[in-house]
N, C-alpha and C positions, 0 to 999 in steps of 0.2 A: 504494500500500500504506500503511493509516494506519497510525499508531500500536501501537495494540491489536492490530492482523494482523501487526506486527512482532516484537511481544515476545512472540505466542504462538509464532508461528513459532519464533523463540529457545528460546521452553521443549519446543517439539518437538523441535528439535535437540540441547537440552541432555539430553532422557528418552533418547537414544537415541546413548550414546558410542561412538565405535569406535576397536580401536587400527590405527596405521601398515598402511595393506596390505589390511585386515578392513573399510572405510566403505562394507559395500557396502547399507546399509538408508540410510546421511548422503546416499551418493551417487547414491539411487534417492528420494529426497525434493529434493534439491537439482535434480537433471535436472526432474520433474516440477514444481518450481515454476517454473523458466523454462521449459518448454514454455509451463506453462500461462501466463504473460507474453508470448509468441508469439516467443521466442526460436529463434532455430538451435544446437541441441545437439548436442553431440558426445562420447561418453563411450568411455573409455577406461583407462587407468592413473589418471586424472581424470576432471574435466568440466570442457568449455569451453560456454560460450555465447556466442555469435556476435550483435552488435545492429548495425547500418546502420542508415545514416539520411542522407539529400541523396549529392553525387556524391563526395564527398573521397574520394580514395583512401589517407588517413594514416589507420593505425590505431594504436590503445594498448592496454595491457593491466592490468589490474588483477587481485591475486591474493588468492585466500581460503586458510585451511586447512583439508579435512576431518579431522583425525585427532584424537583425545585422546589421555587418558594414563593409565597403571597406578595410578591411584590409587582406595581406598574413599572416598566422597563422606560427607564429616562434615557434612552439611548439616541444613537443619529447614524449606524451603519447599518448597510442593506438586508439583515436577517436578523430582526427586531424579534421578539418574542410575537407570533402571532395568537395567542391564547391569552386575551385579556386579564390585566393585573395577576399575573402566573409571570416570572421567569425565572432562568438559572443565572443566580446572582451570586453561586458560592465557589462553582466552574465545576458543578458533577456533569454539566456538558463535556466538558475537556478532560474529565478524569474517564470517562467512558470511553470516552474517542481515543485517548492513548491507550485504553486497554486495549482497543478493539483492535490498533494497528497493531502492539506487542502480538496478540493474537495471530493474526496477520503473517509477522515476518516469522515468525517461529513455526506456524504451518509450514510456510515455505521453507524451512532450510532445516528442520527436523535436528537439527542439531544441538539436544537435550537425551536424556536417556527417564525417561518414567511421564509420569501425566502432570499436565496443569489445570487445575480447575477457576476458571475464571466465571467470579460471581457477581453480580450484578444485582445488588439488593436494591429493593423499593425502601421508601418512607425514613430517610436516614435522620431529616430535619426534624422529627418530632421521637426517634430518639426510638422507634418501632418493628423497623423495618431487617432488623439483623437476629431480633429474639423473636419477629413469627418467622423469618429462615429456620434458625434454631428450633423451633417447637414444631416445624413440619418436617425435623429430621435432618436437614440439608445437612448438616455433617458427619451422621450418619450414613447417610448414600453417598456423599463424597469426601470418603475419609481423608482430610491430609495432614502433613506434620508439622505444617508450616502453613501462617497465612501474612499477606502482605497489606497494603493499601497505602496510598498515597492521595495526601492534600496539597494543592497548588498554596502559596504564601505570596499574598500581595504585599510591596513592601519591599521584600527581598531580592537579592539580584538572581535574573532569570538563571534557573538551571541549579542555582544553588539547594544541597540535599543537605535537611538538618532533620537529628533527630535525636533520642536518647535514651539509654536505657530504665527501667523502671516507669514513674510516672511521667505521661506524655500530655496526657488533656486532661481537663479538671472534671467532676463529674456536675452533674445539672438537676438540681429538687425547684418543684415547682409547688407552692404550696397558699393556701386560701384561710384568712380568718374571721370566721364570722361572727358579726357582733349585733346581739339581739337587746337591745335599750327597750327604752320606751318615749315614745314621740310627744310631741307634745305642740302650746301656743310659743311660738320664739319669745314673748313678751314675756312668759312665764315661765323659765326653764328649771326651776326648783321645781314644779309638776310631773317632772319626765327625769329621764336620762338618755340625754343626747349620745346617742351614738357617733357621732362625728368627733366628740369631743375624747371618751374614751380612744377609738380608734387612732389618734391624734396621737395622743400615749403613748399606743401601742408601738406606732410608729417610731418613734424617739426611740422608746425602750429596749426596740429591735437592734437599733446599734451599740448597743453597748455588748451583744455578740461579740462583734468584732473586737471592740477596742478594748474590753473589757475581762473577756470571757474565755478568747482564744486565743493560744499563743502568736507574738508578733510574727512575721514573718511565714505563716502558716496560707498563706495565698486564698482565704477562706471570701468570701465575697456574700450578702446578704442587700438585698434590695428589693423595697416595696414597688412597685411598678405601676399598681392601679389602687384606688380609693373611690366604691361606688355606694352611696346610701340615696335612701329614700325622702330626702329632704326637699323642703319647697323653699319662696322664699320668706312665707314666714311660718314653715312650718320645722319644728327641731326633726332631725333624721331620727327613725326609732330602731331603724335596721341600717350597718353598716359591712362591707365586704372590702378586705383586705388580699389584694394577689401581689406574688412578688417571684423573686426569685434565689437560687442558691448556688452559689459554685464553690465546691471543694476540691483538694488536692488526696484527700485520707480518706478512708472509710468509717475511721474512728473519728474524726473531724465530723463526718457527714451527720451522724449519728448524735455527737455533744449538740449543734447546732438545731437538731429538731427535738433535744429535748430541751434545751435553754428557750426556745422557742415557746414550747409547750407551758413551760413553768410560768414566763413573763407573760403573756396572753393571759392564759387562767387567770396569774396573780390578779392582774389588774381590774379583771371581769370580775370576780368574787370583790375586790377593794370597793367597785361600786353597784356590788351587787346584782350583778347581768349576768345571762349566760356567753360565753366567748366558745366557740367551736375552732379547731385545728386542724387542718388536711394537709399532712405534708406528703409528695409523692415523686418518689426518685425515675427520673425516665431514662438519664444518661449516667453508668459507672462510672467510678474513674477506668480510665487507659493506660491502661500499664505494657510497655512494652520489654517482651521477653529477652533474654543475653544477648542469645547465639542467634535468632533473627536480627537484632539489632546488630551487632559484630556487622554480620553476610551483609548489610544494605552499607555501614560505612565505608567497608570493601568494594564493591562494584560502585557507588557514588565518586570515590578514587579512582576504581578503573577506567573510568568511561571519562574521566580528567575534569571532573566537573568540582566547585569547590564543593565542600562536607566538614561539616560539622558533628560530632557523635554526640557532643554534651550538652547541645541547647538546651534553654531554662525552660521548663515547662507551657504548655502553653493555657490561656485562661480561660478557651474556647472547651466544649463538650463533643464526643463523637460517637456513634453509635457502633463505630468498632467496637468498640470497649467491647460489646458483646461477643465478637466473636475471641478477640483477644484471651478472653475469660475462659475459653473450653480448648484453644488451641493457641501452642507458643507464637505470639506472631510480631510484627513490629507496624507502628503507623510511622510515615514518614512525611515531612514537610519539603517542598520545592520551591521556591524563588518563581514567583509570576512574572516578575520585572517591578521595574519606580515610577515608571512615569506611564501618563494618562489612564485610560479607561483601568488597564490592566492592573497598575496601583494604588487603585481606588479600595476603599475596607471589604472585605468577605459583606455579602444582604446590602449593598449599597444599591440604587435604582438606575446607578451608570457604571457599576463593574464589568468584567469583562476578561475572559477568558483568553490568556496570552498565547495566537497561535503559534508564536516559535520556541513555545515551552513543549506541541506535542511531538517533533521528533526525536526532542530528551528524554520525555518522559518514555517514548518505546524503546529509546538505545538503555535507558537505565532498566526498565523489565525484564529486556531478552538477557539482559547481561546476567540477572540477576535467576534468571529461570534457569541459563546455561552453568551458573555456576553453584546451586541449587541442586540442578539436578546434570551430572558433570557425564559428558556421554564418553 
């Protein structure tokens, strides 16, 4: 697959976003390019493609995203997202298209010894799409020893492989606090208990998690994000709803933060005598990435002469590797998009943009890493 069959491919996928669950135009172009590659396909909650080659019986796995995201596409080049306020704003367009080429050249020159399985999960963005793989088995039917993935990194210089062992991405708690007062005349607020006011509290209170409660330097992250009650303008709110968000680096972090959470809410509902309700719900682990994968990816990021990095700082973003990471050794890795324009715009930005001269790196850095993997 050259060049120019790469990057159109890329803007096929880019015209045609789908969100978590809905990829089913991403995932009926994706099958039919590896058919048409002479892969073994299998579609499902995903798609897997299946490549052999000599007698090895070790296989690996390398993983794409199907899914975009809820965003309007602020863009101004010729293959816009045509699928209203839907696009790929994270570059799972461009992580798919470099698999599909790696796919691609490694059919053609078979020079690997055992199978690769190249997966293609839905719904990555909501943190879903890797643990219903997992619960329909998908590692089961395609047992491997090894699994890989790679995220493009706006910011960084194109080509550049960073990554590192142990933890890689923070994990993601999404959680609601609901706060049941009692409403009231605004003129009169000793009659009620203003939820808005409680809530307010809560608020404040919630930072002291951090600054407070968890060790410095602990990358632990806590934010309210929304505040909705039923207030008028002059009527006190009697129901308020608190959502927000969480990112940790630990497990054991994850876990102090939803009960420090739990304690302060109650406290403060019982102080003024309300019911305060807690939902906290983890969607993304952390990402831990394992040794000996991590090692094999700083090795061919060197071989292929590209710079590499093996000890970058974690990063503060969440991935739904994580899940796979969890039942099979595997490593995620970070690549340099490029600095400037579209391309180095932040990851969900409405004018990002998928760097096309990131996808012949990204195939030269797969095959190398499939070849040396699985060593013929």
């Amino acid at each position: 697959m050259d060049q120019n069959v790469l990057i159109k491919l890329r803007h096929d996928l880019h015209r045609i976003p789908e969100l978590g669950f809905q990829e089913q135009k991403t995932k009926a172009k994706v099958a039919a390019t590896l058919r048409d590659l002479g892969l073994e396909v299998h579609e499902d909650v995903g798609v897997i493609g299946v490549l052999k080659s000599g007698r090895g019986n070790k296989a690996i796995a390398l993983r794409a995203e199907l899914d975009a995201l809820p965003i309007s596409e602020m863009s101004n080049h010729d293959y816009v997202s045509e699928n209203k306020g839907v696009m790929h704003g994270c570059g799972h367009d461009g992580h798919m298209s470099m698999l599909l080429g790696a796919a691609s050249q490694l059919a053609k020159t078979r020079d690997f010894d055992g199978t690769v399985f190249f997966i293609f999960q839905p719904n990555e963005e909501h943190g879903l799409g890797a643990r219903a793989m997992i619960d329909q088995g998908v590692l089961e039917r395609f047992p491997a020893k090894e699994i890989y993935a790679i995220h493009n990194l706006p910011g960084a210089p194109l080509g550049q492989v960073s990554t590192r062992s142990g933890l890689i991405c923070s994990s993601e708690s999404l959680f609601e606090i609901e706060i049941t007062g009692q409403g009231g005349h605004a003129a009169m607020p000793q009659s009620g208990v203003d939820a808005i006011t409680v809530g307010s509290e809560i608020v404040q209170a919630l930072q002291t998690i951090v600054s407070r409660k968890i060790r410095p330097g602990a990358g632990v992250v806590v934010s309210v994000t929304e505040f909705i009650s039923d207030g008028q303008r002059n009527v006190l709110a009697g129901r308020g709803l608190l959502k927000g968000d969480v990112r940790t680096r630990s497990e054991q972090d994850r876990l102090s933060v939803e009960a420090f959470m739990r304690q302060i809410a109650t406290g403060i509902g019982q102080a003024h005598n309300i019911c305060v309700e807690v939902k906290f719900n983890t969607e993304f682990i952390e990402t831990i990435n394992a040794q000996l994968p991590t090692s094999a990816v700083v090795r061919n990021g060197n071989s292929i002469g590209r710079e590499t990095i093996g000890d970058r700082e974690p990063m503060s973003f969440s991935e739904d590797f994580a899940h796979f990471n969890n039942v099979v050794p595997g490593c995620l890795l970070l690549m340099g998009n490029g600095q400037d324009g579209p391309s180095g715009q932040p990851l969900h930005a409405n004018n990002y943009d998928f760097n096309d001269a990131l996808l012949p790196i990204g195939v030269e850095f797969w095959s190398a890493l499939v070849k040396d993997r699985l060593p013929a």
